[in-house]
TORSE-965582 format. One line per 3 residues: for each residue x, y, z of N, C-alpha, C, CB. Coordinates in steps of 0.2 Angstrom, whole numbers, plus 5000, padded with zeros to 4 digits. Glycine has a CB too. Layout:
% TORSE-965582
X Y Z X Y Z X Y Z X Y Z ~ ... .
***
This chain:
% TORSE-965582
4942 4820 4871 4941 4821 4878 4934 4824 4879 4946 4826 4881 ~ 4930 4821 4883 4924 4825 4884 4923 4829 4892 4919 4820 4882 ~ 4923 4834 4890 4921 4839 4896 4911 4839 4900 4924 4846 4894 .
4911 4839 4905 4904 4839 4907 4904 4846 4911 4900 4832 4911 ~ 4899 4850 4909 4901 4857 4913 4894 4858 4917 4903 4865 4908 ~ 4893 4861 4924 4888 4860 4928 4886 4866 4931 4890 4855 4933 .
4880 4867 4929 4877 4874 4932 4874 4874 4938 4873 4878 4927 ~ 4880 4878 4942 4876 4876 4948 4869 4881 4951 4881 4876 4954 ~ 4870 4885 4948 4862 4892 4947 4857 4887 4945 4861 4899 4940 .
4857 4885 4940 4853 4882 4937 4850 4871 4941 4856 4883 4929 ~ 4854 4870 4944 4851 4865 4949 4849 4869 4958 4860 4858 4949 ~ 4854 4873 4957 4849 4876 4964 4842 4879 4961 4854 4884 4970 .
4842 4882 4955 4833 4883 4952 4830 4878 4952 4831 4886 4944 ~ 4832 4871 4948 4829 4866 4948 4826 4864 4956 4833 4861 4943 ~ 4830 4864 4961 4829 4860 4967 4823 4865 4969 4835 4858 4974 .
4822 4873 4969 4818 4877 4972 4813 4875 4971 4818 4882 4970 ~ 4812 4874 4962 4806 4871 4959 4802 4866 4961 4807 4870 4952 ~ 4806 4862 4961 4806 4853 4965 4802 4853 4969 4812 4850 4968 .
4804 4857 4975 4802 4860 4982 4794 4864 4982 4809 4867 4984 ~ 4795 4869 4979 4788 4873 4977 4781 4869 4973 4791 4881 4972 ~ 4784 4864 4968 4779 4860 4966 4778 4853 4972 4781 4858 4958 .
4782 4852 4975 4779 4848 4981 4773 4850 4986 4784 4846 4986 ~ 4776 4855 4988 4771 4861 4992 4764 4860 4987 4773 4870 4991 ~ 4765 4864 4982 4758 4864 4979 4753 4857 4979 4759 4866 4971 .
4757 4853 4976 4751 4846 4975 4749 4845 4983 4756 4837 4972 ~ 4755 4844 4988 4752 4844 4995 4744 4845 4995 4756 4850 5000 ~ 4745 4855 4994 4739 4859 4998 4733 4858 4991 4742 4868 5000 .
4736 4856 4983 4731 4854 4980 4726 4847 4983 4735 4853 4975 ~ 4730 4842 4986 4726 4837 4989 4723 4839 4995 4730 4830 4990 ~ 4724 4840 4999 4722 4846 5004 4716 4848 5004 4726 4851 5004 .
4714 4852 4998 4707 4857 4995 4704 4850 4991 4710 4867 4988 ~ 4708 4848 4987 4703 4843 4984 4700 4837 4990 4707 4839 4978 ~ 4703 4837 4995 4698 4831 4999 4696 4834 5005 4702 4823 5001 .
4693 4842 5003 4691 4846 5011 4696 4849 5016 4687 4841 5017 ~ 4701 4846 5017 4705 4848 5020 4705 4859 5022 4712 4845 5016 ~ 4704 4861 5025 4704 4868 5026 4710 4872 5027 4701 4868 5032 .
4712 4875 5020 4718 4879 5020 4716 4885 5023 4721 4879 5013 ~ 4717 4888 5029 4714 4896 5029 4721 4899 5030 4709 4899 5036 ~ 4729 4897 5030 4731 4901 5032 4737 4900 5029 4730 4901 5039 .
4742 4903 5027 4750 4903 5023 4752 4896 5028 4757 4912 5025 ~ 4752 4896 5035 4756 4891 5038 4753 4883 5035 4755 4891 5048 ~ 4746 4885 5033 4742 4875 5034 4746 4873 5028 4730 4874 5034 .
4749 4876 5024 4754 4874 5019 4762 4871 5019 4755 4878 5015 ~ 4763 4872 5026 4769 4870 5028 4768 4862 5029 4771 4873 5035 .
***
């Protein structure tokens, strides 16, 4: 019988991650093509 056991800490960390590396590339393309990040919001 095989059992599959599911960590749900560890898939809510992974989606965080998920989440926080989308942001980044966003505001990474952003600065790389001029785009003007001055503020915490222009990352939303």
């Amino acid at each position: 019988m095989t059992s599959i056991n599911t960590n749900n800490s560890a898939q809510a960390a992974l989606q965080t991650l998920r989440s926080v590396n989308q942001g980044l590339n966003s505001t990474q393309n952003h600065v790389s093509t001029g785009y003007r990040v001055g503020k915490a919001s222009d990352n939303a």
